[in-house]
Each structure stands twice: as C-alpha cells, then as structure tokens.
N, C-alpha and C positions, 0 to 999 in steps of 0.2 A: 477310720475314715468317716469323716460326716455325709449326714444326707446330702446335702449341697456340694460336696466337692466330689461324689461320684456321677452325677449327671454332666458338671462342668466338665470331667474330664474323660468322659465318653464323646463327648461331641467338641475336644480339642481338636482331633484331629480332620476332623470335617470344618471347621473353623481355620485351621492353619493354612489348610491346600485351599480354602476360598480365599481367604487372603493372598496365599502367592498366587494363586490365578488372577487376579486383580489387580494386585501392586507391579510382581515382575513385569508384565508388559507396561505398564504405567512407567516405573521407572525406566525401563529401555529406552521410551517415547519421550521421556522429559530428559533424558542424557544426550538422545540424538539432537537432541533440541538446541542443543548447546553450544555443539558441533559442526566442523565442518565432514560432513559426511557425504560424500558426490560418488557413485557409483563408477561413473566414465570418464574421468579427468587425467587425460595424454601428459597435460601440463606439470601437473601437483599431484603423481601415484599416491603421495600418503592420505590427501584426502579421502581415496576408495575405501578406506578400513576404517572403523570404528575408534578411537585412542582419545586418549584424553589430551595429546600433547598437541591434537586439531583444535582444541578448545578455541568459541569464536563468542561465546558470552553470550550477549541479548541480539548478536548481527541476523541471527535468521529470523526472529521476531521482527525486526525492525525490514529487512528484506518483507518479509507477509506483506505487513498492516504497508508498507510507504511506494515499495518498489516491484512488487507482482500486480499488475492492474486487476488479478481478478480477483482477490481477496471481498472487497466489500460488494462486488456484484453478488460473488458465493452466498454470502453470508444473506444481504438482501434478499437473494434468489430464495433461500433457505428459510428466512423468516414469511416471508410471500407465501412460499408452495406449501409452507405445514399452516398456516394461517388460515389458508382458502380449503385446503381441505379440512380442515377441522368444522369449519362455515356450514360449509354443502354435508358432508355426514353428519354433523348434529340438528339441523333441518330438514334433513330430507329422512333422515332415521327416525326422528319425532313423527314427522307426520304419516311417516308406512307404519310403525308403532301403534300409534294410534288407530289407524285405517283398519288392521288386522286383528285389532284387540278383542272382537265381538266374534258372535257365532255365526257363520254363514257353512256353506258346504263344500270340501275341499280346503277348509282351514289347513289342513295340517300338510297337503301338499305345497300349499303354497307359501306355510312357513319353511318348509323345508327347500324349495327354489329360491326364497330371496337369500337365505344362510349361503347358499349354498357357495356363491361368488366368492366368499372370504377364504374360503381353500383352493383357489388358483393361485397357484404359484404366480410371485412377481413378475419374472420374466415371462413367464406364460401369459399373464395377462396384457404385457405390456408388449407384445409380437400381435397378440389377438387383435387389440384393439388400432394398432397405428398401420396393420395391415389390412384387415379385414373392414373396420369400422371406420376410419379416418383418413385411409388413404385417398386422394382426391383424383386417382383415376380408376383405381380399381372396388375399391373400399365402398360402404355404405353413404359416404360424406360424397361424393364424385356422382353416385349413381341417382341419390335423391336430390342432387345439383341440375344433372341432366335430366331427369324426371319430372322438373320444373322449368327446364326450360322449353321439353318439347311441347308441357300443355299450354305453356302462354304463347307457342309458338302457334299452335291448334287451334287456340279460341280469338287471334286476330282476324278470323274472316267471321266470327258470329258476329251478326248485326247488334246494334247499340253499345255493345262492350267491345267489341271488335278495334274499338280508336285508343281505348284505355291499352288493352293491351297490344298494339303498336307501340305502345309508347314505354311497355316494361322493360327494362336491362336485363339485359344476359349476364345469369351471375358467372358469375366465377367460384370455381370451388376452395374450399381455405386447405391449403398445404399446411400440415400439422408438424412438420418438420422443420419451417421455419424460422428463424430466429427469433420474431414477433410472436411467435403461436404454442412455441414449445414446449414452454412451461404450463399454457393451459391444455396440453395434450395429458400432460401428470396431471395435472390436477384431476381431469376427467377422470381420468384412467385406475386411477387410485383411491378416487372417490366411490367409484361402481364397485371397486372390490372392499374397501373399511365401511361403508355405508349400514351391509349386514350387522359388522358387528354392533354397530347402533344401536340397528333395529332390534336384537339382540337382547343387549343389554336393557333397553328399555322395554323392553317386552317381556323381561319379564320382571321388572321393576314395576310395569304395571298392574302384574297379577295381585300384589298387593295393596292397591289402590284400596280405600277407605270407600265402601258403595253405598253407605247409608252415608254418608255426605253428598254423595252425588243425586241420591235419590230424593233428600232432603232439597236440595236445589232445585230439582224437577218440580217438586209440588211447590216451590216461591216462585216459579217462573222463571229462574235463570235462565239464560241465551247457554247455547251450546259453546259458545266459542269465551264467556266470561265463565263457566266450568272448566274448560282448559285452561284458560290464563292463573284465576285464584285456586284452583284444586290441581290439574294435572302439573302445573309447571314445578309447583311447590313440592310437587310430593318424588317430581323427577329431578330435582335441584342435587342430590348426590350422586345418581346412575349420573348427569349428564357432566359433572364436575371429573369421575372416573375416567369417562369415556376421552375427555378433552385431555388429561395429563397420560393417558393411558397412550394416543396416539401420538402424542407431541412426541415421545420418548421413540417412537418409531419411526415417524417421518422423518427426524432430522437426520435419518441416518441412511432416506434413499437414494440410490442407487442406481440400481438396474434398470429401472423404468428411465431414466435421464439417459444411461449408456444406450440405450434399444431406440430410443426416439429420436433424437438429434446427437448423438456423443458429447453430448454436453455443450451444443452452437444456441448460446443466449441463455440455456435455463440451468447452468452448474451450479450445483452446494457446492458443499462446504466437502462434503463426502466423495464428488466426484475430483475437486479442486484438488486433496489429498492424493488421490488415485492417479492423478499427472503428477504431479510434483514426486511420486514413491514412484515414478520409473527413473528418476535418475538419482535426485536430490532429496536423499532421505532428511538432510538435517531440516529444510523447507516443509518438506512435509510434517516431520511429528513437532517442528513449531506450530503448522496449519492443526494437527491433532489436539494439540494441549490448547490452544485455542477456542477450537469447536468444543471439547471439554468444558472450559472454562464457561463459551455462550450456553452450553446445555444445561449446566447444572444452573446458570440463573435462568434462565425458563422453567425449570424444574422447581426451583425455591418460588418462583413467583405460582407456578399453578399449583405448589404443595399448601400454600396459604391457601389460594382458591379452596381447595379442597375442604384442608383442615378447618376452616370456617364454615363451609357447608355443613360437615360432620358436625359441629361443635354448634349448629342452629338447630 
C-alpha cells in the first residue's frame, strides 16, 4: 500500500458518514419537495405518507414563490435583519476594539464583561431583553418613558422654561412586539449578544498591528482618526471580512429570538416561514428549505469572494 493511499483511507470513513449526514437529509428535503406531502388531509389519506406515486413536480415551488403571501416578505425580512445586524456589530465591534486596545486598569475585567454577552443562550437572550429591557410597561423602555415624562411634567412650573416644557408631548412608549418594531426588537437583541464576537475578533487582530507605523505617523503629525482610516482599517480588512461571512451563515438561520418576540407578526424568515409550513405541509416547506438553500449559498459565494479577495490583497 502506498503512502498516499493509507491516510486516504483512514479518513474514508469520517468522510463517508460526513457526507451522509449532509446529503441523506438533503435529499429527503429535495424529494419532499416534489411531493404532495400534507400531514392532515381528511380529503386525500395518501397525501399523509411520503410515495412517489404523490409526485406534484415543480407545484410546491410555484405554491412558495406565487401563492403563499409570505414567502418574499420572509425572505426580504431575512435579507433586512442579517444585513442590519451585520451593520451594528461590525461598527460598533470596531469602535469598542479599538476603545480597549490600550492600557488602562481593569483591562482584563472589562474584556472579560463585554465577551461575555456572546454565551447567552438565544432564547435566553431574547426573554431578557423583550421582558425585562423593551417591554413598554414593565421593561426598562416603559420605565425611562415615564421617567421622562414625570421630569418635564416637574419642570412646567420652573420659571422661563416652565412655557417650553408645557408645551412637550407625552411620549408614548414603543411596544416592541409590534408588527412595525419587531424586526427591530432582533436586530437589537442580537446585535448586544454577536457584537462581542467582534469585538473579539478584532481585538485581537489588533494585537498584531504594525506599531512602528503608527508611531512613524505620530512624529509626521497624522490625525488620530486618518490613522484609523489608512493603518487600522487596512490592516483589519480580513478579521472584518471573516466576521461578516462568519455571521451571515448564522443569522439566516434565526429563530428563536423571532419565535419569543412577536411569533413571527411582521418580522418572519425564511426559517420561521418553514416552521409554519412543517406543521402540516411538509412538501411547502422543504420547497421553502431548498430555497433558503439556494438564497444562502449565493450570499455565501458572494461574501466567499469578499473574503477571498481580501486574503488574496
């Protein structure tokens, strides 16, 4: 036996079982796809079972994309809510990154508090925040609502400003369960807990920073903030390309945080879209599945380019 053909076939068998863990469910999803498969159908029993002799072609595809109204909301919803958080963590991960990148005292407690968000569980997070922090009677949103209104209620009898604030509106607090609000309840929510891993990554992408460039800068007079622009942004141009295809690959696949905040009233993917359609109508759904497949892997081929262009400068 050659050298080369006893490593290949030590690690056949960790190769074969990744493969059918990958393929077999694929093909169940692209067969039900094909199918009339309906779980509770009084009408048509054979529909409830799996068979090929349900065969329905390309009709649950065309059921998706023409005659389910929520299909392109999902999917819109889904390109929106991984888009904006991708926005807010790679912003707001730059600029605590940078913030923390120096020596002050309690550095290490306080890397350890911002990380530390990223290990809440989803669901965990997503109870925390739409109860405790967003709820508009009980929550933190409700309470620094009324906190504001009882001071401008307070300072209508201080003279000179006393006319202004007669004159300010009673706000109203924002119901985060709303159909208007719900999607930015995720986005919040999910933003405060990937945020860390940003920060994260680019922290320590900036331990390697190049400091005799930046010091060379100091003595020409460079501006702090045309150092970030031509040295940090440059040198963070791969951590920040990772971070973007790294999360794309996880948002489009949440969940929980949509089920906990509204059950999906105004902000469902693609993933929750599926999760209705698999309580009755399996064939609707693993059409809905091979779809979302479909949209993921070209976001996936578009940020693989991103990347690999980055890598490759």
């Amino acid at each position: 036996m050659s050298s080369r053909a006893l490593p290949r076939l030590l690690q056949a068998p960790a190769v074969v079982l990744l493969l059918a863990w990958m393929l077999v469910p694929l093909g169940m999803t692209l067969f039900f796809s094909f199918i009339r498969y309906v779980l509770n159908n009084l009408r048509r029993p054979e529909w409830t079972t799996p068979s090929i002799e349900n065969w329905r072609g390309f009709g649950n595809y065309e059921y998706v994309l023409y005659k389910a109204k929520d299909f392109w909301l999902a999917a819109q919803n889904s390109l929106i809510i991984v888009g904006s958080i991708i926005f807010v963590t790679v912003i707001l991960g730059l600029a605590i990154a940078v913030l923390i990148n120096r020596t002050f005292p309690g550095r290490g407690i306080v890397r350890v508090l911002l990380i530390s968000p990223f290990f809440v569980m989803p669901a965990v997070n997503a109870v925390l925040w739409i109860n405790m922090i967003l709820d508009p009677v009980l929550g933190l949103n409700g309470l620094a609502v009324e906190g504001l209104n009882a001071m401008a209620a307070s300072l209508r009898d201080v003279p000179l400003l006393g006319h202004f604030f007669s004159l300010w509106p009673e706000i109203e607090p924002v119901s985060f369960r709303a159909t208007q609000t719900a999607a930015l309840a995720v986005i919040i929510m999910v933003s405060w807990q990937w945020t860390p891993f940003a920060v994260l990554i680019f922290m320590t992408s900036l331990q390697s920073e190049d400091q005799q460039q930046k010091e060379a800068a100091i003595l020409d007079g460079v501006g702090a903030w045309a150092q970030f622009r031509y040295l940090t942004i440059p040198h963070l141009a791969r951590p920040i390309a990772i971070v973007v295809m790294i999360q794309a690959i996880f948002h489009l696949s949440l969940y929980a945080e949509i089920e906990i905040v509204s059950r999906g009233n105004g902000n469902k993917n693609l993933p929750y879209l599926i999760g209705e359609f698999a309580s009755n109508n399996i064939g609707a759904a693993s059409a809905t599945g091979i779809l979302a497949v479909i949209m993921a892997n070209i976001v996936a081929i578009f940020l693989l380019r991103i990347v690999g262009k980055s890598l490759m400068d």
